[in-house]
C-alpha angles and dihedrals in degrees: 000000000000118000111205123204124205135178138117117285106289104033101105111264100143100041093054084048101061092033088058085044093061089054112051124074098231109020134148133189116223114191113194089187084079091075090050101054088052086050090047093051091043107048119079111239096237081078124016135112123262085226122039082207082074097063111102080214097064098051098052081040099064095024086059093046098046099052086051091055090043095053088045105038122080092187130075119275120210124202119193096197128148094222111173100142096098087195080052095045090050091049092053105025105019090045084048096049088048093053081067090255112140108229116178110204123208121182109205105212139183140159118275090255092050100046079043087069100038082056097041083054094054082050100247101135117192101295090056116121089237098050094052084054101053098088095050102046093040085059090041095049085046093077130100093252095065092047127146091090125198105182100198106179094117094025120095121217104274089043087059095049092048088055097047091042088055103040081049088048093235129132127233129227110233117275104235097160109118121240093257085050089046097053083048095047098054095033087065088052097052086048089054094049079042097058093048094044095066 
């Protein structure tokens, strides 16, 4: 099974990731922004996309990729990716359900004030990439296509992950991290998105 989790940037998409992770026997992340990080290094300016999501490339790249995990693989595989481009999400999910492949697709939403502070708390201030993208992309992940919705703004993290893990029919393996564990645990993982995201 691959989970797929989608929201603007801010809403909380890696940390739920690695948080399910922790709770599931066989799990894997897999992260598609990593092909685009090797198109955007290896393509010159003068021509390349805005948005690495645009390249044809990136898209058959992850599709193919994901489909040979997924037929090797006998654990879930998690996937963290904005995805908002419905032609975008049929090329990578809907080729993949049609390959016979069960994904199982989750939209993390929240309201603009509340994605503002998850951003201002990863320190991108307005002029950041991902907050002039927020209104766009929170109109974009309303629609039908990106159901199923989990609107968060009042959930914490392991509230999130429950409901994923029911509405995907999984069980979880018991949280006995302490509070403490759990903060460092997720801190790590907001310094390494951090880190790729400069």
């Amino acid at each position: 099974m691959i989970i797929w989790i989608n929201g603007t940037f801010g809403s909380g998409k890696t940390t739920t990731a690695y948080e399910l992770q922790r709770r599931l026997r066989d799990s894997f992340i897999y992260d598609p922004e990593r092909f685009g990080y090797v198109l955007m290094a290896n393509v010159p300016k003068e021509i390349s996309k805005d948005d690495f999501q645009d390249y044809p490339l990136w898209r058959d790249a992850n599709y193919a990729l994901l489909k040979q995990v997924a037929e090797e693989y006998k654990g879930i595989i998690i996937v963290p990716m904005t995805l908002t481009d419905e032609s975008y999400y049929e090329e990578l999910i809907g080729r993949l359900r049609g390959d016979g492949l069960k994904v199982k697709h989750f939209t993390l939403s929240a309201s603009k004030s509340t994605i503002q502070k998850r951003l201002r708390k990863r320190f991108e201030g307005k002029n950041s990439w991902a907050y002039q993208q927020m209104n766009g992309r929170l109109n974009s992940l309303a629609k039908d296509t990106f159901k199923e919705h989990i609107q968060t703004d009042t959930m914490s993290i392991e509230e999130v992950v429950e409901t994923i893990a029911k509405q995907s029919s999984i069980s979880l393996l018991p949280d006995n991290r302490t509070k403490f564990r759990q903060q460092i645990d997720r801190l790590s993982v907001k310094l390494r998105e951090i880190r790729l995201l400069k």
